[in-house]
C-alpha positions as CSV (number, residue, x, y, z in Angstrom):
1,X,33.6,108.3,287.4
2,X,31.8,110.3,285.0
3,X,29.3,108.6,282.9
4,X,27.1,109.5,280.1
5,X,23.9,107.5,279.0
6,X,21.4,107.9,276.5
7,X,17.6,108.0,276.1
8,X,16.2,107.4,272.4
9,X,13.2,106.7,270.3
10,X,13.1,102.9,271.9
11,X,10.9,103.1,274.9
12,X,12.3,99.9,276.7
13,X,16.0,101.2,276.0
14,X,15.1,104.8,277.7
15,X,13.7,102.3,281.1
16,X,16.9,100.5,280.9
17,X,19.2,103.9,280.9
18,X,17.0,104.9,283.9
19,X,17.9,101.5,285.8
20,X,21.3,101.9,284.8
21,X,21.4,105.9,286.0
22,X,20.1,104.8,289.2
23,X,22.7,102.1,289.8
24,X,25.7,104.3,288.9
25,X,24.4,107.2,291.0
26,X,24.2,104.3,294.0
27,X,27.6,103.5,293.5
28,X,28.5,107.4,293.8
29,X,29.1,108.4,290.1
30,X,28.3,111.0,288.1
31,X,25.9,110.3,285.4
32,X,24.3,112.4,282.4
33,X,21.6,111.2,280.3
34,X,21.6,112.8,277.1
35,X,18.4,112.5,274.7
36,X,19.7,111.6,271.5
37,X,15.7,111.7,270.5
38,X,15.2,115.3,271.3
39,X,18.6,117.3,271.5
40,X,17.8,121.0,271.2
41,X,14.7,120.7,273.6
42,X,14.9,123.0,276.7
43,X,15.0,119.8,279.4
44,X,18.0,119.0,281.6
45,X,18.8,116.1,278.7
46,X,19.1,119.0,276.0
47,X,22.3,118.9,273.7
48,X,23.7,122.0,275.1
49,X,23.6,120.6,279.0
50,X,25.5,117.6,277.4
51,X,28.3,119.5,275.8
52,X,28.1,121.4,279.6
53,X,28.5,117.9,280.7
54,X,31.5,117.0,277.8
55,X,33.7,120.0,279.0
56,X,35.5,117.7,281.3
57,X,36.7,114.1,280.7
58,X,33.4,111.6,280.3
59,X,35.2,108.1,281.5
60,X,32.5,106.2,280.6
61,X,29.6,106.1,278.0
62,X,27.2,102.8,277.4
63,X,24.7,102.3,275.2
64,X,22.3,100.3,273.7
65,X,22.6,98.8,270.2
66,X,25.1,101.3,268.8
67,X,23.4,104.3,270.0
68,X,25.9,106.6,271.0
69,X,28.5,105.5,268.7
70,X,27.1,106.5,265.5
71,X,27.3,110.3,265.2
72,X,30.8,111.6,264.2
73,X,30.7,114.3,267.1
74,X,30.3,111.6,269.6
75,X,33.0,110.0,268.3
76,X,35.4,112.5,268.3
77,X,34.2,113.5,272.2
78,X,35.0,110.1,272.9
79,X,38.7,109.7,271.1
80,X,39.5,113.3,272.8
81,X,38.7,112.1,276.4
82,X,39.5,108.4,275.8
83,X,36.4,107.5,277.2
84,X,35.2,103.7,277.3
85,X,32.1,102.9,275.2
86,X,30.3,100.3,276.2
87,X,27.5,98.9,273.5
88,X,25.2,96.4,274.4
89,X,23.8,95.3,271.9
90,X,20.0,93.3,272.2
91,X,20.0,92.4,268.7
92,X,22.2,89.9,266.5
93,X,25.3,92.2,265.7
94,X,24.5,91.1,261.7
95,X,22.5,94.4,261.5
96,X,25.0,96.4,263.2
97,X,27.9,96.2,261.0
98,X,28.5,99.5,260.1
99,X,28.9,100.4,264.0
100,X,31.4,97.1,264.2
101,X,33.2,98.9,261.4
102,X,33.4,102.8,262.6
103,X,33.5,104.0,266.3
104,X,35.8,105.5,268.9
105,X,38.9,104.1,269.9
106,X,38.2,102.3,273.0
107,X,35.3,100.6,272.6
108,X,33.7,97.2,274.5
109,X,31.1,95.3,273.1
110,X,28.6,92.7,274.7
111,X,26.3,90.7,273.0
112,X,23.0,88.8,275.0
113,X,24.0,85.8,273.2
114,X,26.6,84.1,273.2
115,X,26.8,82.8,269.5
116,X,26.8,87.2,268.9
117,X,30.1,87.1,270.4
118,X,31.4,84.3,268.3
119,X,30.2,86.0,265.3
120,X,31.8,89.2,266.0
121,X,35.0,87.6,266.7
122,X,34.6,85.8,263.1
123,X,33.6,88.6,261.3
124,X,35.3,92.1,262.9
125,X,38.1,90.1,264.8
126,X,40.1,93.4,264.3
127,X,37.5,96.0,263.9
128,X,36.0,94.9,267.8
129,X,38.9,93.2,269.9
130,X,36.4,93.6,273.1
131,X,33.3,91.6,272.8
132,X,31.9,89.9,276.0
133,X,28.7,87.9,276.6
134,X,26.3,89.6,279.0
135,X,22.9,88.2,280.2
136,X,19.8,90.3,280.0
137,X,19.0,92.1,283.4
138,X,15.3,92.1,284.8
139,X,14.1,95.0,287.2
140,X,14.1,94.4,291.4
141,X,11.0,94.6,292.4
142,X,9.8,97.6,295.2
143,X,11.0,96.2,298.6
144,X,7.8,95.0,300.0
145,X,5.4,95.1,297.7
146,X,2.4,93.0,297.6
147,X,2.3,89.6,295.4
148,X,-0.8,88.5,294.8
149,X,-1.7,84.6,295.2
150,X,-1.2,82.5,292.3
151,X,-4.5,81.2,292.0
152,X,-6.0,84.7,292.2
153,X,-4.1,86.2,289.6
154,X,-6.4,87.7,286.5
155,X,-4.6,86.3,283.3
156,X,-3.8,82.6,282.9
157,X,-1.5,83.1,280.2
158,X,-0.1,86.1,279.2
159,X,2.4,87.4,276.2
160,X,3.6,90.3,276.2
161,X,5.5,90.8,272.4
162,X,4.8,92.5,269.0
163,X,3.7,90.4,266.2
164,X,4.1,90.9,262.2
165,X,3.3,88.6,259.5
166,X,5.8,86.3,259.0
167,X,4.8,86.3,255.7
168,X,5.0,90.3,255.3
169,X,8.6,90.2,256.6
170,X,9.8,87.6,254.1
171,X,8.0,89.1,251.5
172,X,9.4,92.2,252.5
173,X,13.4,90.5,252.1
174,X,12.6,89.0,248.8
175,X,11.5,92.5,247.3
176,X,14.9,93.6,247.8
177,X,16.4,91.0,246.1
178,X,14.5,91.7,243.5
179,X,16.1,90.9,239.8
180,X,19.0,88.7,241.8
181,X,17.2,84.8,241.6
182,X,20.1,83.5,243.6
183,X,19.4,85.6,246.6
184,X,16.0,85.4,246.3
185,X,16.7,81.2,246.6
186,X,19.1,81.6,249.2
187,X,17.2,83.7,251.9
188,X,14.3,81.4,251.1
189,X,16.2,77.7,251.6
190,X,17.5,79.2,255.0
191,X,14.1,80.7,256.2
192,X,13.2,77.0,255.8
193,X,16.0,75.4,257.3
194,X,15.4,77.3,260.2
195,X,11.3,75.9,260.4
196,X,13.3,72.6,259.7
197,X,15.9,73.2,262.5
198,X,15.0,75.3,265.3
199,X,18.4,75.0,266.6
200,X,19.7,76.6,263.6
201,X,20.9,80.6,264.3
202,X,19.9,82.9,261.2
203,X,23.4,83.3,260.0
204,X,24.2,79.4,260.6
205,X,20.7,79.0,258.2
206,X,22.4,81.0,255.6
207,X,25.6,79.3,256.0
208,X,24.1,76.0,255.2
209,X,21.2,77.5,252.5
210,X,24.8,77.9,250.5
211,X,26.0,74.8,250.9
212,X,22.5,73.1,249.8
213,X,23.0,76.0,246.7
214,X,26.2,75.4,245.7
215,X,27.4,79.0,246.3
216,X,31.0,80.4,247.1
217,X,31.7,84.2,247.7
218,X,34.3,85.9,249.6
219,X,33.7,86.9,253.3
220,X,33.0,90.6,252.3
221,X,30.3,89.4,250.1
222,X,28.7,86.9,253.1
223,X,29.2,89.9,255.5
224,X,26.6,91.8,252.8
225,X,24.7,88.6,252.7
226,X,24.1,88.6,256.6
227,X,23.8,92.8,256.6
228,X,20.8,91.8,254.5
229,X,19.3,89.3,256.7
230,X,16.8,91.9,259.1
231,X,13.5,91.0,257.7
232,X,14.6,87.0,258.0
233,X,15.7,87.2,261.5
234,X,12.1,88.9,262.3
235,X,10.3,86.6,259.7
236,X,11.3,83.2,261.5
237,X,10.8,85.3,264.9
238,X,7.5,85.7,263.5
239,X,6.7,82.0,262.9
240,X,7.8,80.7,265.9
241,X,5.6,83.4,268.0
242,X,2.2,82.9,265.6
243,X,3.2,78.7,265.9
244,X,3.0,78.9,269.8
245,X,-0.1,81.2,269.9
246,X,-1.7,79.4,267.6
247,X,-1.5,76.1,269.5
248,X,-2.1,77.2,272.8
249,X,-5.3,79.2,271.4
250,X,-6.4,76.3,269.5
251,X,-6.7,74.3,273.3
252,X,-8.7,76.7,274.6
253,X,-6.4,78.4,277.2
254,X,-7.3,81.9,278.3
255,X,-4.8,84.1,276.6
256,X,-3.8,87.3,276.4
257,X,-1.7,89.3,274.1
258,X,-0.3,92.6,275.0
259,X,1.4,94.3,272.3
260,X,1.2,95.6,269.1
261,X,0.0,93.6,265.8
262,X,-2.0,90.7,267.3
263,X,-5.2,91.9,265.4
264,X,-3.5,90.5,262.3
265,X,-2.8,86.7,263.9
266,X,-5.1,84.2,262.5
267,X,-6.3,83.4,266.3
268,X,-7.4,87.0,267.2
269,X,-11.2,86.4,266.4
270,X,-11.1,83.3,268.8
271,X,-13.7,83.8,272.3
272,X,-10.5,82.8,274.7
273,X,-7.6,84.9,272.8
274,X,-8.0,88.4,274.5
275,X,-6.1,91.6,273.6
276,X,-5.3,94.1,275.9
277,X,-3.7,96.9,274.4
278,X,-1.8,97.6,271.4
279,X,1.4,99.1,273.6
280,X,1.7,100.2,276.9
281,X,4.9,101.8,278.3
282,X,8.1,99.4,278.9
283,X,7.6,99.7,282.7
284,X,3.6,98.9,282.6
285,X,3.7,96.1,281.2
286,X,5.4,94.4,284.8
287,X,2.1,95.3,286.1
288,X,1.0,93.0,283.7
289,X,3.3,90.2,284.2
290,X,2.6,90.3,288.2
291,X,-0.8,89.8,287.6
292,X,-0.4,86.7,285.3
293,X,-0.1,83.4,286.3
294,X,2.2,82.3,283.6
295,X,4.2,84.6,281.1
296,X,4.2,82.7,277.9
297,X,8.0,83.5,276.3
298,X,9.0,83.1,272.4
299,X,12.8,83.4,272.8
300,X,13.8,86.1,269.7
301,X,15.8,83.1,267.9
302,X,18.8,83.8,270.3
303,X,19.5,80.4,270.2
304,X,23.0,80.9,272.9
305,X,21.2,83.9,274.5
306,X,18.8,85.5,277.2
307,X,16.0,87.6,277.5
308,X,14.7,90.1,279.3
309,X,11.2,88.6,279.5
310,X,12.2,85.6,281.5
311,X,14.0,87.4,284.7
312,X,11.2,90.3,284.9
313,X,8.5,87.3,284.7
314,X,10.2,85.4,288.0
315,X,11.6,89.2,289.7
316,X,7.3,89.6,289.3
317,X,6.9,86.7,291.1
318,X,5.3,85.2,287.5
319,X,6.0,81.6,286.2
320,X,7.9,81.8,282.7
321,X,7.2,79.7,280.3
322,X,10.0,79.6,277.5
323,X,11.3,77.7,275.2
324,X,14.8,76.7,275.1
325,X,18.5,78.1,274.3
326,X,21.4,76.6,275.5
327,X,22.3,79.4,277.6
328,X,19.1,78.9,279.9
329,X,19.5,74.7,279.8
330,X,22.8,75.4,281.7
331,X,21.9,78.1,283.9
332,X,18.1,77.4,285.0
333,X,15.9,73.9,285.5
334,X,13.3,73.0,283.9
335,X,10.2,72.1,286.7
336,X,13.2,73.7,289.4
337,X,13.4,77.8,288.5
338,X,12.0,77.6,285.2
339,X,9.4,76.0,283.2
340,X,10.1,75.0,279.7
341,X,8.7,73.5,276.3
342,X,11.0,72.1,273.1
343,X,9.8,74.3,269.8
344,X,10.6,71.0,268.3
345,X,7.1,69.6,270.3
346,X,5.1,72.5,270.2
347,X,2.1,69.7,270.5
348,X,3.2,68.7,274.1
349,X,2.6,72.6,274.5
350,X,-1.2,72.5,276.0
351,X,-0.2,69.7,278.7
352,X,2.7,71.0,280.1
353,X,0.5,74.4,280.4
354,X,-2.5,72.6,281.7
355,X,-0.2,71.4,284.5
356,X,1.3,74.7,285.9
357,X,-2.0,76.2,285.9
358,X,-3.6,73.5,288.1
359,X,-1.1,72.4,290.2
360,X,-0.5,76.3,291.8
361,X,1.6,74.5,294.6
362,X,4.2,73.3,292.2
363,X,4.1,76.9,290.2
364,X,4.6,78.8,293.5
365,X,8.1,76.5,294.0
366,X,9.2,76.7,290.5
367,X,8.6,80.7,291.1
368,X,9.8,81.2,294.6
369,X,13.4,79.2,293.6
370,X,13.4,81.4,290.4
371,X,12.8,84.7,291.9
372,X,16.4,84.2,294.3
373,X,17.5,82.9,291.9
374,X,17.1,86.2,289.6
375,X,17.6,88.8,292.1
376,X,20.9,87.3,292.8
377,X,22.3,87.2,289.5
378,X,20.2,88.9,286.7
379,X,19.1,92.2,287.9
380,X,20.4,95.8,286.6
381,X,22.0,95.8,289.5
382,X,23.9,92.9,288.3
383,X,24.6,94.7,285.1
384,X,25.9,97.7,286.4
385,X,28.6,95.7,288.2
386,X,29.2,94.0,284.7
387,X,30.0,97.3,283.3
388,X,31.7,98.7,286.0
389,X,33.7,95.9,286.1
């Protein structure tokens, strides 16, 4: 087939297009990667080597979160060569909605989480027939290549995310809503029903916020509601991330943040919280998670879902150390492949950690039957096949 990908101004995304490029052009296909970012630049991605590329029928274009979908002349390539979009999206499809609404013809949608899919099928049931759950991939690590020995690794924990105030992010909701009271009460009660419940998804939180409220609107109205509901997804994101820092800092564990924001957590000042940069490119930061002996994970509130974090941590040869979703409860076991905490008991947090890091024997096991387990199922090779198939 002929296949068109797509880099753009999300670093990780442009890595995954490259691990996708290679497995297509493994399985003999003809790929072009066109960069949406810089279109009239003289590179072999340039906009003119693209429509080159679109003279004959494209049979296949995939992107990530809506990315090739959303410009009217990509549209109309598609619909003229019936070409198959796939989208995969790695956010909650709530702030995607206008792509749900307007794209080509024959277009497939997956979703990381499995609650996505049930909300696109709610909500766009005839706008997106095709909707699919799809895990996460991680990337295979180089055949051969070294892994050092738990016990000699440099970090003890490691986290490798972008923080914001939770605070700032709320905040930032509520200004919108500014002059509406009822909105205003209504992001607020489900922001706190999801620190109540941490099983609670963000559009489930608003579902219920309306119930406690007393409010009734039609679906078109709760569709603008949800739209709305960025800054309260990565509020409670947030939380949760600053919570977990927070109490493993607090115990005195060696920790170390790599990513953007950190300087603003509360902990930052502490002698044992260490940060290491404020970004480093997508494919660095497995470097980083190789050399750790446990990769501290803060699922993104996919509460049916996977992520990305988890299967590079183990393809690394890293112990993971995530909390839960129901997706990983039936798919991986805790103390087995995986190792686990409950956000509901952050406090049993510091013991469960003290015990991976001084029992490397049992770490090593948990990794080792991870890592097949991975590399079987959850690598971009893996995807590829997904797509393909």
């Amino acid at each position: 087939m002929r296949i068109a990908l797509f880099y753009t101004d999300i670093e990780s995304f442009n890595f995954f297009m490259d691990q996708l490029d290679h497995e297509f052009c493994l399985r003999g296909h003809e790929t072009f990667i066109f960069d949406l970012l810089h279109p009239y630049d003289e590179t072999s991605h340039s906009y003119a080597h693209f429509m080159e590329f679109a003279a004959s029928k494209i049979d296949l274009a995939v992107c990530f979160d809506g990315m090739c979908v959303r410009e009217e002349v990509l549209i109309e390539i598609w619909d003229a060569w019936e070409t198959a979009v796939v989208d995969i999206l790695m956010d909650p499809p709530f702030r995607f909605h206008p792509t749900l609404e307007r794209h080509s013809k024959n277009y497939r949608l997956f979703c990381c989480d499995r609650d996505h899919v049930e909300y696109v099928k709610r909500y766009f049931p005839q706008e997106v027939p095709n909707v699919a759950f799809m895990p996460h991939a991680g990337a295979a690590p180089v055949k051969d290549a070294l892994v050092s020995p738990y016990e000699e690794r440099k970090f003890d924990i490691l986290f490798t995310a972008t923080y914001y105030r939770p605070q700032d992010r709320l905040g930032e909701l509520l200004r919108m809503c500014e002059g509406n009271t009822s909105m205003k009460q209504l992001y607020q009660m489900a922001y706190q029903n999801m620190i109540g419940n941490t099983a609670l998804a963000a559009e489930q939180a608003i579902l219920l916020a309306m119930q406690q409220g007393g409010w009734a609107v039609p679906e078109e109205t709760l569709k603008v509601i949800f739209a709305w509901a960025e800054n309260l997804d990565w509020a409670i994101r947030m939380y949760q991330r600053e919570q977990v820092v927070t109490i493993l800092a607090e115990a005195g564990f060696e920790l170390y943040l790599l990513g953007r924001g950190w300087e603003n957590h509360s902990a930052s000042g502490y002698s044992n919280v260490h940060r290491i940069d404020g970004r480093v490119p997508y494919a660095q930061t497995l470097s980083y998670m190789a050399d750790a002996k446990i990769n501290l994970n803060v699922m993104p509130w996919f509460k049916s879902g996977t992520h990305d974090r988890i299967f590079n941590t183990l393809l690394q040869h890293s112990l993971p150390l995530t909390d839960r979703s129901s997706w990983i409860d039936e798919n991986f076991t805790d103390g087995q492949d995986i190792a686990m905490y409950d956000l509901k008991h952050l406090d049993r947090l510091p013991a469960i950690a003290e015990s991976l890091l001084h029992d490397p024997d049992k770490a090593e096991a948990i990794i080792q039957n991870g890592y097949e387990k991975v590399l079987k199922n959850y690598t971009w090779s893996n995807c590829a096949d997904r797509i393909l198939a």
